[in-house]
ZADO-1210 file (C-alpha; in nm, 4 decimals, padded with zeros to 6 digits):
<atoms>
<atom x="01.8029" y="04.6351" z="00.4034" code="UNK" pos="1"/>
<atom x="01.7871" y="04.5081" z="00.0568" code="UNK" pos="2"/>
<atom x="01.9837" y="04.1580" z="00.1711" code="UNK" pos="3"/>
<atom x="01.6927" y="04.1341" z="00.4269" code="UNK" pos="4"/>
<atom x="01.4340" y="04.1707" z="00.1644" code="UNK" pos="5"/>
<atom x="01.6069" y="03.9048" z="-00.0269" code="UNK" pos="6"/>
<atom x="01.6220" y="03.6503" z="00.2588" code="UNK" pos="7"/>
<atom x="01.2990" y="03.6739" z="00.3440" code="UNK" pos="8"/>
<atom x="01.1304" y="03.6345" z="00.0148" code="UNK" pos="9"/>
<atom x="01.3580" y="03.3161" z="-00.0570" code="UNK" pos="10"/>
<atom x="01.2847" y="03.2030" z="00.2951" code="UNK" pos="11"/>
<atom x="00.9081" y="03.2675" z="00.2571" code="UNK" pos="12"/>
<atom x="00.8937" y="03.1076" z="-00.1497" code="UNK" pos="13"/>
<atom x="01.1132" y="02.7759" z="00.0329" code="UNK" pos="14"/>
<atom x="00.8361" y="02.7556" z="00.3031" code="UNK" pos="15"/>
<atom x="00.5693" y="02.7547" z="00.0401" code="UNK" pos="16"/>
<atom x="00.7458" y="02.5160" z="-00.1675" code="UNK" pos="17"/>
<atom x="00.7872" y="02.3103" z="00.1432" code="UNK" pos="18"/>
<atom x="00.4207" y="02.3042" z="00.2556" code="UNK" pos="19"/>
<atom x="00.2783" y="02.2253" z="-00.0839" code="UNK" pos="20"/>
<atom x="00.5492" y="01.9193" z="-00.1110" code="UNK" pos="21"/>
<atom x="00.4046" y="01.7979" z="00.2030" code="UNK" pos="22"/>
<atom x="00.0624" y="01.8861" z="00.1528" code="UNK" pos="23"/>
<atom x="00.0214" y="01.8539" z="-00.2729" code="UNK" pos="24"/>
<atom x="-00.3221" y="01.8605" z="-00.3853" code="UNK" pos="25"/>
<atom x="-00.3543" y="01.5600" z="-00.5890" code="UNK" pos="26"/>
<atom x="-00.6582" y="01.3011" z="-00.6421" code="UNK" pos="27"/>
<atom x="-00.6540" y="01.0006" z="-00.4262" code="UNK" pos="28"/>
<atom x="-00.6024" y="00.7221" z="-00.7722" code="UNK" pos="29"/>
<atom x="-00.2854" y="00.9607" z="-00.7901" code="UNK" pos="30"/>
<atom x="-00.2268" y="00.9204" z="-00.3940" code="UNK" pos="31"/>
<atom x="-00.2435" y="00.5850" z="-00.3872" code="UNK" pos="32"/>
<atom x="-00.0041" y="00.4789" z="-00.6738" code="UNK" pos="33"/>
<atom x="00.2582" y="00.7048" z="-00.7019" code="UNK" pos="34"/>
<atom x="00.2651" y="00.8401" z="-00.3548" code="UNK" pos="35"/>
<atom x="00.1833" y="00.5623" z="-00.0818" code="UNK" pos="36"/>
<atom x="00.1744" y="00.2730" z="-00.3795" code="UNK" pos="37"/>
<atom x="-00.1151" y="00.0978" z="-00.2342" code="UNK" pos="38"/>
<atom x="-00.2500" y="-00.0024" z="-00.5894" code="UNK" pos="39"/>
<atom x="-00.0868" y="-00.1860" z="-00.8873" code="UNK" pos="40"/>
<atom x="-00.1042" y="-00.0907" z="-01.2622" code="UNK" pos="41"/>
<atom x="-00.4429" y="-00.2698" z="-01.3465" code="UNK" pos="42"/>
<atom x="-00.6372" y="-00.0964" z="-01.0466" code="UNK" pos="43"/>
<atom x="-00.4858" y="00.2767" z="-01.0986" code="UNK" pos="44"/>
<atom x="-00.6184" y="00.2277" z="-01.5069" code="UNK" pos="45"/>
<atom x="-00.9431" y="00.1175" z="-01.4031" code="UNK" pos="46"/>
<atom x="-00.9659" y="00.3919" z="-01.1285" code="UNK" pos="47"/>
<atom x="-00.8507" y="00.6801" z="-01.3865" code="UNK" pos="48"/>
<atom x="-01.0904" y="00.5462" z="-01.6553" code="UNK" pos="49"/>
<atom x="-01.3865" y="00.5096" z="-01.4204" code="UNK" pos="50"/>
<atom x="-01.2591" y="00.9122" z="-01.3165" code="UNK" pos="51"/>
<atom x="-01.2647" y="00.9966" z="-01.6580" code="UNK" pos="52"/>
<atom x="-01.6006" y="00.8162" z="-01.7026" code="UNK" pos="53"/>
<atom x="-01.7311" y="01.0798" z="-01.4700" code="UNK" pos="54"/>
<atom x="-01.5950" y="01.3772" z="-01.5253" code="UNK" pos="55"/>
<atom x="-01.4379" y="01.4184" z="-01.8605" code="UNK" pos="56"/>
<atom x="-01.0939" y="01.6557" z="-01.8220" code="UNK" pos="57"/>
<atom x="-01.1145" y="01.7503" z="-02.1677" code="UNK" pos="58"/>
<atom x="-01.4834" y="01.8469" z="-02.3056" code="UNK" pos="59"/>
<atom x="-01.5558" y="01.7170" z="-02.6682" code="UNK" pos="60"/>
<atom x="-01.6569" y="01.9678" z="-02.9460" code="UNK" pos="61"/>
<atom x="-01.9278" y="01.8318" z="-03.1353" code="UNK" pos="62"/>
</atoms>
């Protein structure tokens, strides 16, 4: 009983890891140079900065 218990889980945290490997939830700059590579260097900065621009990751403390 307890060795089915074990299988399962693994089986069940391997078909999680699997789906978000196939399916990761990334931004599309992020997509499209280090996943499909469909932009150089130059393009992914300007993208990110523009992104940044935006919507700030980190908020300033003034």
């Amino acid at each position: 009983m307890f060795r089915t218990l074990l299988i399962v889980t693994l089986l069940s945290f391997d078909a999680f890891a699997l789906w978000r490997g196939l399916h990761p939830h990334v931004s599309d700059t992020y997509r499209d140079y280090y996943i499909t590579h469909t932009i150089d260097l130059p393009t992914f900065l300007a993208r990110e900065k523009a992104d940044l621009a935006k919507n700030p990751a980190v908020p300033t403390s003034h």
